[in-house]
N, C-alpha and C positions, 0 to 999 in steps of 0.2 A: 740568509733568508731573502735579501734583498735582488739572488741572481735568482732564485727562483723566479720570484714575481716578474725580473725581467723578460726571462724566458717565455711565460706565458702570454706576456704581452705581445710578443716578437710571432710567436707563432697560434697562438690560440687568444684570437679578440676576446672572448667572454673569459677568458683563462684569470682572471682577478679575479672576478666575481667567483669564479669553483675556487679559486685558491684561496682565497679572503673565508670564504665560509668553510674550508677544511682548516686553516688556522682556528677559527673560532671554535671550532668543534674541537681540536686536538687532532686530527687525523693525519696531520703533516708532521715528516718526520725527517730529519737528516741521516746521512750513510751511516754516522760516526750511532746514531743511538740503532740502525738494523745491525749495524756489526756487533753490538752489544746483546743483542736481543739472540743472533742467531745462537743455535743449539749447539755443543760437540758434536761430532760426525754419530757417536752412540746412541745418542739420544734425539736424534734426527726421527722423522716421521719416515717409514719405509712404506714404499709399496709392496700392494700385498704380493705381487710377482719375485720381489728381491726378499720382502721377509722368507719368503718359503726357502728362498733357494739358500737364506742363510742359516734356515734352521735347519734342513737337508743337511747340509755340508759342515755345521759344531756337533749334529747326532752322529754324521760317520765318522767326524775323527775322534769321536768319546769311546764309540767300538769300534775303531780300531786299537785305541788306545788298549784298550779292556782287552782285546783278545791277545796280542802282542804281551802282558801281562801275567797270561798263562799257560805259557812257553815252560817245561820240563826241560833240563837238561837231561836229564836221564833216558827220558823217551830216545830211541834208538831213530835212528833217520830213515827215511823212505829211500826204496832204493833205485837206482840210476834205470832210466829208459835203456833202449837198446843201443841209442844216438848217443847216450851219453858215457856208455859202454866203448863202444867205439870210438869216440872223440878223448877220452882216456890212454887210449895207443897211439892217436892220430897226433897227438899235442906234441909225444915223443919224437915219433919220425919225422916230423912239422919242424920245430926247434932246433934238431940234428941237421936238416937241408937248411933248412934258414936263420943261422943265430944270430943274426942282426938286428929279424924283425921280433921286437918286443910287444909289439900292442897285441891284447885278445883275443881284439875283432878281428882283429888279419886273421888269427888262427881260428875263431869261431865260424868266419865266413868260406875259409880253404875246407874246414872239415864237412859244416855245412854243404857244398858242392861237392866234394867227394862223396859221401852218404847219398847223395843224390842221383851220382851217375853207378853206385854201387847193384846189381843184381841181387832179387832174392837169394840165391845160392852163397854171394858174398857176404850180405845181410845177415843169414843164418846163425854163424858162429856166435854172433855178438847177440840177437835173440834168442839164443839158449843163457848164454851166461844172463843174461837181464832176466831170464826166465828162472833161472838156478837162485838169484841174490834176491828173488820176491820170496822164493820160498822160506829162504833163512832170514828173510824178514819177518812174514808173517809166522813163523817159529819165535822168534824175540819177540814180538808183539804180543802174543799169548803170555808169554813169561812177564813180560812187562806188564799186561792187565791183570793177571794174578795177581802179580807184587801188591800193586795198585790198590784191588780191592782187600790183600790183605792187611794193609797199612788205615785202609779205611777202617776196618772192621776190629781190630784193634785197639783204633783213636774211641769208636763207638764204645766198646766195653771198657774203656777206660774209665771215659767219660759215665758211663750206666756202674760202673765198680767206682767211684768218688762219690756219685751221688746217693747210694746204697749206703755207703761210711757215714757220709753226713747224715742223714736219714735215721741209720741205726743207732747211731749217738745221738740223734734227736729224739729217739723214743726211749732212748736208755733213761735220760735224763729227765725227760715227761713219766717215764714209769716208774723212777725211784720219788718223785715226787707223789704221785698218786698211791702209794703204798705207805707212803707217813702217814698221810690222811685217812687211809684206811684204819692205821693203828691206832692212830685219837680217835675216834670213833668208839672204837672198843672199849 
């Protein structure tokens, strides 16, 4: 407390006098009692610029989470572009010239420039087969949503067939009771 007061004296003449009267008040505080006081970084006062951006970015990875979640294995794969039709042959004769180079990109970016210096004409072959494996996709596809909603439809009459059970042994049993009480009556 004592280098405070010096301080002020050294550079702020009136500096006792504010300093002397924020001791009296309480207002004066050393490092050691703000390092105690300060918050965890969670619990920190955000601006409204950084809260957003941090609520932006824990909603996008809850759906991404969530979508990522509803991934089917069974669902049949979408089927290759024209490029990637071609890059399917090109990885071969690629590999066969070059078996040294191992990395991807070498072979994603040789294929890549060759498709590129490639003619519609050359182009063609590889755009009919991309063309032919959409259609035996969107054939599986169909079949797949069939399935789909038959399995739904199904789960639903199962579910509508248990509750009907329960139901009707529920009135079995309301109804042999109501039929006693019919008899004392008599």
């Amino acid at each position: 407390m004592s280098y405070l007061l010096w301080l002020s004296l050294l550079f702020y003449p009136r500096g006792i006098w504010t300093l002397t009267m924020k001791i009296a008040k309480g207002k004066v505080s050393t490092r050691k009692d703000k390092k105690e006081v300060s918050l965890p970084v969670e619990e920190r006062k955000v601006g409204k610029r950084k809260a957003a951006l941090k609520a932006d970015k824990s909603r996008s990875k809850w759906t991404k989470k969530a979508k990522l979640g509803k991934k089917d294995p069974d669902k049949p794969k979408r089927p290759p572009s024209a490029f990637f039709v071609f890059l399917e042959e090109f990885r071969k004769t690629y590999k066969e010239e070059h078996p040294n180079v191992k990395a991807v990109s070498a072979v994603g970016k040789a294929g890549g420039e060759k498709w590129k210096s490639l003619t519609k004409a050359e182009k063609a072959p590889y755009e009919s087969k991309a063309a032919q494996r959409k259609v035996d996709y969107e054939k599986l596809i169909k079949a797949y949503n069939k399935k789909q909603e038959s399995v739904v439809d199904d789960e639903d009459e199962e579910s509508d067939r248990s509750n009907s059970v329960v139901n009707d042994e529920d009135d079995e049993e309301t109804g042999e009771g109501e039929e006693d009480d019919d008899e004392d009556d008599d």
